[in-house]
C-alpha positions in Angstrom: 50.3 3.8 135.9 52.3 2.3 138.4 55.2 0.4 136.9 56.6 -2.8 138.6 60.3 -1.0 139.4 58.6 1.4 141.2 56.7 -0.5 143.7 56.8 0.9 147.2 59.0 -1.0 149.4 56.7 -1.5 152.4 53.2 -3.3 151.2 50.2 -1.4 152.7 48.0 -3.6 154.5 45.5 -6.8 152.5 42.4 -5.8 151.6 40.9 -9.3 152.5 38.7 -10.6 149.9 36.7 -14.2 149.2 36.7 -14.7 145.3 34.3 -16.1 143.5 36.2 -18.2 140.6 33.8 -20.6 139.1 34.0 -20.9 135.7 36.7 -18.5 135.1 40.0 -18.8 133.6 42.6 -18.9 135.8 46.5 -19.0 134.6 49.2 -21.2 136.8 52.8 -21.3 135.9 54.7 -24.0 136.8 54.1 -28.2 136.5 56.3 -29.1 139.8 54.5 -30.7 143.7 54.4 -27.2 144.4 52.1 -26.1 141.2 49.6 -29.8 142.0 48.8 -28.5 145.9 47.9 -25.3 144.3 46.0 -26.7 141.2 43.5 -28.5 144.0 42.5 -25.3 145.5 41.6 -23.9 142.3 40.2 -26.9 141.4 38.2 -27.0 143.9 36.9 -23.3 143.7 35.1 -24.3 140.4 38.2 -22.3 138.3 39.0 -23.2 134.5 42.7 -23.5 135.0 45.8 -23.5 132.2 49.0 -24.6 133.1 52.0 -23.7 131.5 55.0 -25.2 131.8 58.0 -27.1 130.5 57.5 -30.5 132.8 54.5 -31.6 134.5 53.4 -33.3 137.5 51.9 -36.4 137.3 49.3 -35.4 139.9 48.3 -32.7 137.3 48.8 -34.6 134.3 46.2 -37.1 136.2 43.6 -33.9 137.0 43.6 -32.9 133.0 42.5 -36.1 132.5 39.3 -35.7 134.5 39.2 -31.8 135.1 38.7 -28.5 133.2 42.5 -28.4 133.0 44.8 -27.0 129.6 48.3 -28.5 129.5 50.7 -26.3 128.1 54.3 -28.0 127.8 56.5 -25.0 127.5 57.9 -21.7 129.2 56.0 -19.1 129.9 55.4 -16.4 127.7 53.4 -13.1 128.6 50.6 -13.3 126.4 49.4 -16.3 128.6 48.1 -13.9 130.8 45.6 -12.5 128.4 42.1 -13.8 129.2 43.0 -14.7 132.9 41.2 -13.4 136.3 43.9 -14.6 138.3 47.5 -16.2 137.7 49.3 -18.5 140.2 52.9 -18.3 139.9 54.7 -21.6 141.5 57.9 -21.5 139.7 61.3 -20.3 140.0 61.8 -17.0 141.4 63.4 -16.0 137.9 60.7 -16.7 136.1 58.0 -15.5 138.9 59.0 -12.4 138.7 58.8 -12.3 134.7 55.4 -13.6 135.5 54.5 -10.6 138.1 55.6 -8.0 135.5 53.7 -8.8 133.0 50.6 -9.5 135.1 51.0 -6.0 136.4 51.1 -4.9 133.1 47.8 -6.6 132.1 46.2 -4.9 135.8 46.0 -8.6 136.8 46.7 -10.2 140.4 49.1 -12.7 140.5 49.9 -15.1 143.8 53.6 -16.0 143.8 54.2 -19.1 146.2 56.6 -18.3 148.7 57.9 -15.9 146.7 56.0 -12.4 148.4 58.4 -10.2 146.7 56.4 -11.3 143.6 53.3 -11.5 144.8 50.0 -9.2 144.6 47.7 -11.5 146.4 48.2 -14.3 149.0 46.2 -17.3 149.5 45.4 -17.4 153.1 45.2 -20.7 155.9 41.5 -21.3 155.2 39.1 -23.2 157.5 35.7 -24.0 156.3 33.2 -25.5 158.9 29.3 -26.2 157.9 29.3 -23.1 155.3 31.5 -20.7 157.0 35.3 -19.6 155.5 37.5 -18.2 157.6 40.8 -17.3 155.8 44.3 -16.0 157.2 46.7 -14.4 156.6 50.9 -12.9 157.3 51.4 -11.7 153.9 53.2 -14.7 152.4 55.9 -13.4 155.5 54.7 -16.4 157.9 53.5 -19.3 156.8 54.1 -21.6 159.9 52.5 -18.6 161.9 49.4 -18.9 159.5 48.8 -22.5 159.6 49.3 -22.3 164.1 46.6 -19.9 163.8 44.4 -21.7 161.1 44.9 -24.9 163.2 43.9 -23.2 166.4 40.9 -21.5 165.0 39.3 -24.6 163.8 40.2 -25.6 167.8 38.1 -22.9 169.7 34.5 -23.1 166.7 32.2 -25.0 167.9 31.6 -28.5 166.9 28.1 -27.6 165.9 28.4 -24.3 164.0 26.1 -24.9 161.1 23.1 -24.4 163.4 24.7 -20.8 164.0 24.4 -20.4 160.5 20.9 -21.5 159.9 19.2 -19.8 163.0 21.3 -16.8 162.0 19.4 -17.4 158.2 16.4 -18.0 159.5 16.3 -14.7 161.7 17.5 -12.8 158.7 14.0 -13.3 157.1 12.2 -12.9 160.0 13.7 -9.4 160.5 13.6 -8.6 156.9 10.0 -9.2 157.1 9.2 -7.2 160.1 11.1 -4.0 158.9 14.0 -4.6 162.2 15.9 -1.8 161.2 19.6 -3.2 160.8 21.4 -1.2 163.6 19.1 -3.3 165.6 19.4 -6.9 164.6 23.3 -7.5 166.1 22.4 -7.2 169.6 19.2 -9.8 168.9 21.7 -12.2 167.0 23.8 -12.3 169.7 20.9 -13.3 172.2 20.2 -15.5 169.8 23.8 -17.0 169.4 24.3 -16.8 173.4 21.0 -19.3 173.6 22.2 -22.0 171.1 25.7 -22.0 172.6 23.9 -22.3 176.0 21.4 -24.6 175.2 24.2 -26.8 173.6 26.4 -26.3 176.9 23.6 -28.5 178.7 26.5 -30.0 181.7 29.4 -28.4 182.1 30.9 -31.7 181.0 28.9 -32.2 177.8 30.4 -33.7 175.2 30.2 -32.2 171.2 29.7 -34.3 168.1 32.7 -35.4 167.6 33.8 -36.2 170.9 35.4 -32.7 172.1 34.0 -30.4 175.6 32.0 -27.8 174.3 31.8 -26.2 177.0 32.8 -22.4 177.3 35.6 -23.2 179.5 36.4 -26.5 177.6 36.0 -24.6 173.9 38.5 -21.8 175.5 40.9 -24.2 177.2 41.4 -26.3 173.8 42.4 -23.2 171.8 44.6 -22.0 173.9 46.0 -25.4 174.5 46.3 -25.5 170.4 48.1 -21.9 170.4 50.6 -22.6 173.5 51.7 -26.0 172.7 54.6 -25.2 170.2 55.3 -22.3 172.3 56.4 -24.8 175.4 57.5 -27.7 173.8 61.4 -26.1 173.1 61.4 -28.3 169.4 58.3 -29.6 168.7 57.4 -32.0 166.5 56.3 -31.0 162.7 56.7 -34.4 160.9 54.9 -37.8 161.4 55.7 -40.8 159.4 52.4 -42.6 159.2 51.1 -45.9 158.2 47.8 -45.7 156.5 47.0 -49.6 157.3 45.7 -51.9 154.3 43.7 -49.1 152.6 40.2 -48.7 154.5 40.3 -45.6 156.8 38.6 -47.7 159.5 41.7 -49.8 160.1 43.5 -46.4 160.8 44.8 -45.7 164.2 43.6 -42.7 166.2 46.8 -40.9 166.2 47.1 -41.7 162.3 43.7 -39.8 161.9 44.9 -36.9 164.4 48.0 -36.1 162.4 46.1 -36.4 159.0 43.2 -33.7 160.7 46.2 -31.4 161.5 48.5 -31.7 158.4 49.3 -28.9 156.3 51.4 -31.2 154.1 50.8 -34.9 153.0 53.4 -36.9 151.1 51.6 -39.7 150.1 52.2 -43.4 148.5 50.9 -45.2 145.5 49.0 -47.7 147.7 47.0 -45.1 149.9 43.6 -45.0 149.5 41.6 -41.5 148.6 39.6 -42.1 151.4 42.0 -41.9 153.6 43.7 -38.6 151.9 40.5 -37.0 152.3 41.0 -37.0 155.9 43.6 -34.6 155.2 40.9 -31.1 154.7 43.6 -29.2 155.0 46.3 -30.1 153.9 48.5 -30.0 150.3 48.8 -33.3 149.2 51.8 -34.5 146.9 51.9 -37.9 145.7 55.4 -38.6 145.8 55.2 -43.0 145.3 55.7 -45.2 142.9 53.2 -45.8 139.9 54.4 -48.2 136.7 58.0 -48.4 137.6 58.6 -44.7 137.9 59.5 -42.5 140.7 57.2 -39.7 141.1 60.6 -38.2 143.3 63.2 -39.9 144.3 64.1 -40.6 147.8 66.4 -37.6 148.4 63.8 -35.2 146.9 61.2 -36.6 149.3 63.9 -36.3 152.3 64.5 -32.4 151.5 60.5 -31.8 150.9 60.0 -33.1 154.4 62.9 -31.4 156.1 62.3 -28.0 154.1 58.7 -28.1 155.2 59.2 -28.6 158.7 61.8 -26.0 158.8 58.8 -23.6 157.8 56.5 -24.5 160.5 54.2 -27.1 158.2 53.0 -30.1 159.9 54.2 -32.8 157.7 52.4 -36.2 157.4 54.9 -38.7 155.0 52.1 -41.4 154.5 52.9 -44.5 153.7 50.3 -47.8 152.8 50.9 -50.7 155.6 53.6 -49.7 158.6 56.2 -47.3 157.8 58.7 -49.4 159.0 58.0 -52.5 156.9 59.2 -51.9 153.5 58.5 -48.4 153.2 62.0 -47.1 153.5 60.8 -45.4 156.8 63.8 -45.9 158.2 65.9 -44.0 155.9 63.3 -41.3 156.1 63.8 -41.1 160.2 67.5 -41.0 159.2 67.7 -38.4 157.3 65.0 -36.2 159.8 67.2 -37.0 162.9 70.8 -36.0 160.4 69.1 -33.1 159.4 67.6 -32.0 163.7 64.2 -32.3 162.5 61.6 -33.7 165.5 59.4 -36.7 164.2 57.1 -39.3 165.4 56.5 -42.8 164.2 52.9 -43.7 164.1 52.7 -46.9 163.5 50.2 -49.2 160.6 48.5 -52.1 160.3 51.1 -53.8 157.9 49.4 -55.8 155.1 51.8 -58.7 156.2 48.9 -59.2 158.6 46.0 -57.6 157.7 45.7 -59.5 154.2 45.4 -62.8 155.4 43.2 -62.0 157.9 40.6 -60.4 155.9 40.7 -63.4 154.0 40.3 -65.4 157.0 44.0 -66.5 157.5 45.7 -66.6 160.2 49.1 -66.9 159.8 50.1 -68.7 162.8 47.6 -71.4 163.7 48.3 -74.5 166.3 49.1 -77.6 164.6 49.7 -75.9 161.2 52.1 -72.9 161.7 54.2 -71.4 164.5 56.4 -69.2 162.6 55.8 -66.3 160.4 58.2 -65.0 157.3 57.6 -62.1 156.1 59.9 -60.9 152.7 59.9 -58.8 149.7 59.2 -60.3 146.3 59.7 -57.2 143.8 63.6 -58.9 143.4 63.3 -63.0 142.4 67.2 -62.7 143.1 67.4 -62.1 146.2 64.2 -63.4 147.4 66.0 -67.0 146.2 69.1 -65.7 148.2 66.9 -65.4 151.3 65.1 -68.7 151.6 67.9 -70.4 150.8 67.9 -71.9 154.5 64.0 -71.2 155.4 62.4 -74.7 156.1 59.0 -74.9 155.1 57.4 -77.1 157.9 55.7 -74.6 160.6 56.1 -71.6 158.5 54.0 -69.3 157.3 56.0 -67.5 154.1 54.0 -64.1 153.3 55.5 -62.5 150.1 54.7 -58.4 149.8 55.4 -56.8 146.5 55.5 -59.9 144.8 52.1 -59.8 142.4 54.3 -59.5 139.0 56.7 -61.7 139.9 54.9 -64.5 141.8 55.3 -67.2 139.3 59.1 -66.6 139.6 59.0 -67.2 143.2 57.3 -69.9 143.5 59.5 -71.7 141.3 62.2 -70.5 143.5 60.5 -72.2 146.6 59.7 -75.7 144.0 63.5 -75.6 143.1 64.5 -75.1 147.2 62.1 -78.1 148.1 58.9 -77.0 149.1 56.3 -79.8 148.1 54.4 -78.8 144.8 50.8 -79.1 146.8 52.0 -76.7 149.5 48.9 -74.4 149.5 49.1 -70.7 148.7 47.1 -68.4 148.5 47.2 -64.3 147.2 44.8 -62.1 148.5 44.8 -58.9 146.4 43.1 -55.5 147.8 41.7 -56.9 150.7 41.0 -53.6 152.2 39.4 -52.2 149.4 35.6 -52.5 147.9 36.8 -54.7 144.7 39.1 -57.1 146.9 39.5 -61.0 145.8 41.3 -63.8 147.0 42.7 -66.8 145.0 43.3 -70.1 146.6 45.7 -72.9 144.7 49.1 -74.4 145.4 52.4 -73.7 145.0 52.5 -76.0 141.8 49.2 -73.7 140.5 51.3 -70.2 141.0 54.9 -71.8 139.4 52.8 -72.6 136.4 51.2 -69.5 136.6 47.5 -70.6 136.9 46.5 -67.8 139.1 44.1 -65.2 137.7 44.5 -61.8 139.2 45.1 -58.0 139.2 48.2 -57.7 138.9 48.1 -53.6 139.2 46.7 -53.9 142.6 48.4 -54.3 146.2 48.6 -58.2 146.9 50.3 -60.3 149.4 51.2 -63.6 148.7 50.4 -66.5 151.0 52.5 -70.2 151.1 52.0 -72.6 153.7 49.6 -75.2 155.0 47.6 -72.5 156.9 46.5 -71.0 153.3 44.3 -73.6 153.1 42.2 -72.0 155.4 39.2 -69.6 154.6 37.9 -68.7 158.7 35.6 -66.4 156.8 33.7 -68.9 154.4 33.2 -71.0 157.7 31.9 -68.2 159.9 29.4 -67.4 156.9 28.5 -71.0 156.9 28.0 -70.8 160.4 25.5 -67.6 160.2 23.7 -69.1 157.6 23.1 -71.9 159.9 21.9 -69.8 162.6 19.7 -67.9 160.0 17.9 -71.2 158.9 17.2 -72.4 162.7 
């Protein structure tokens, strides 16, 4: 038996292998962001999964709540490993490598994150199109090189490979059935496989599915368009602070969408809806935000996650509900990138400021009624009365974000500063989202806190005589009108 001091020092090349894992036990040690990315993948493969550690994730606390998932609040111990088919080690290198000798000791595999020295399998970059896996791999030695190559392999399939797959089923049987003896059947699949791509070619200008060439030339030029681009650019980008707009995916911009497509990484806020994430296919995903007064990580941990990601090649998308740069502490995030030489972009959201009212048919500047538009924080009833101190409230629209708890408080504040007790207000409370509401009242209504809503969910407070309006109760007056004509 080969005994873990006496491993060879150079590792023989992977013997690559897909795993089937449903059902079956599989160990992970460690409860940090790390461990959660990892627990989806397994997750996802239909795996039984324990977790053993001394502090857990709240991503992971939240998938043992709906999942096949065993909590185990404490160190590891060896005798964890009995019963397992695979373990995952995502802790300290310390305790990895405790992990890795006793797995080898047990004849069990174990995938050490980052940590190849510990490691007798690797997860690989993984694309999956319409039935088909590819996975690759550098041996836990690369990982920016793997996700390049992931991300340009998903460039160059075509947009359309599932009919590959069934023709190439559907041939299958036919062969099977006439006896085509199997040394035969490649060259006819790839006549086969040459006609669909043709046939699909149609103009050399022919646009795919989802909006790509697929044209030979095209499909050729876009991967290696996909593998030279980091090569050229002398520091390219790896990190994108996104907004993710009010919450529906439609109201995402189209370089929003492209960044989530190509993200290995997503740090991600409490207001960002799963829809959205799921644009992410290939991506880790950490939520890193804010959920019933406590910090999932605090701003510096989020800071070094981004800037030690990028540093390894990832692609990291920090996404953030609204505009990054509105109350997201966006700026402090490009800060710290530029302090630290990291390349980013800003792509900017539709901020909730505006997108609220709208969708419930307020616009926040309207001739006549308003001409200005105030946009503050409410989470602090201290300093929001510091700020309007010297805000008049003729012509001004005041639109209050974070301010659902404290609303009452503030609109006190506004009563005590001289705003007229029938001012109108409104809050409009997950606007983007399928169970969205809007309440209408006055200012008078929310001091004496007569305004029924959820307070766990994102709403943005409305004060000023264009609250009054609902443009979307008259437009479906109007329609019904037309319908009855």
């Amino acid at each position: 038996m080969l005994h873990w001091t006496e491993r060879p020092a150079l590792m023989a090349d992977l013997l690559p292998l897909f795993v089937n894992l449903a059902g079956r036990r599989v160990l992970l040690v460690g409860g940090g962001p790390v461990a959660a990315g990892k627990l989806e993948q397994l997750l996802a493969a239909g795996a039984a999964l324990s977790v053993v550690a001394p502090s857990i994730h709240a991503d992971i606390e939240r998938a043992a709540n709906t999942e096949a998932v065993e909590l185990h609040r404490r160190a590891f111990v060896p005798g964890d490993i009995d019963g397992a088919w695979l373990v995952v080690a995502a802790a300290t290198p310390a305790v990895n490598r405790e992990v890795a000798e006793a797995a080898e000791a047990r004849r069990v595999l174990v995938n050490a994150v980052d940590d190849p020295a510990n490691a007798t399998a690797f997860f690989g970059g993984v694309v999956r199109r319409s039935g088909v896996t590819f996975a690759i791999s550098t041996s836990g030695d690369a990982p920016g090189l793997t996700a390049l190559l992931r991300q340009a392999l998903d460039a160059l399939l075509p947009s359309k490979l599932g009919d590959w797959v069934r023709e190439a089923e559907r041939l299958r049987a036919v062969w099977r059935r006439d006896r085509i003896p199997i040394g035969d059947r490649r060259p006819l699949l790839l006549e086969a496989m040459n006609r669909l791509h043709d046939a699909r070619d149609g103009d050399a200008a022919d646009e795919g599915g989802d909006g790509r060439a697929t044209g030979k030339e095209a499909v050729q030029h876009r991967a290696r368009d996909v593998v030279q681009r980091p090569i050229v650019q002398a520091r390219p980008v790896r990190v994108a602070l996104v907004g993710a707009g009010p919450g529906d995916p439609a109201h995402l911009t189209r370089s929003a969408v492209a960044w989530l497509r190509a993200a290995d990484l997503v740090l991600y806020d409490a207001l960002v809806d799963d829809r959205v994430l799921r644009l992410a296919r290939h991506a880790q995903r950490f939520f890193v935000g804010k959920r019933s007064g406590q910090h999932a990580l605090s701003q510096s941990d989020i800071h070094a996650a981004m800037i030690r990601a990028a540093r390894r090649g990832r692609r990291v998308v920090r996404l953030k509900g609204g505009d990054p740069f509105v109350f997201g502490r966006g700026g402090e995030e490009a800060e710290a990138l530029l302090n630290a030489g990291i390349p980013f972009e800003v792509v900017p959201g539709v901020t909730s400021a505006t997108a609220a009212p709208a969708l419930a048919g307020i616009p926040v500047t309207h001739r006549g009624m308003a001409s200005a538009l105030v946009v503050v924080s409410g989470h602090d009833p201290g300093r929001f009365t510091e700020f309007i101190g010297g805000l008049r409230p003729k012509g001004t629209t005041l639109v209050v974000l974070m301010g659902a708890r404290t609303r009452a408080a503030l609109a006190r504040a506004l009563l005590a500063r001289g705003w007229r007790g029938q001012t109108p207000a409104a809050v409009a409370v997950e606007m983007a989202q399928p169970g969205s509401d809007v309440w209408r009242g006055t200012l008078e209504d929310l001091a004496a806190d007569r305004s029924q809503i959820n307070d766990d969910g994102p709403a943005t407070l409305i004060v000023g005589d264009v609250a009054a309006l609902d443009l979307r109760a008259a437009a479906r007056r109007s329609e019904r009108k037309e319908q009855c004509l």
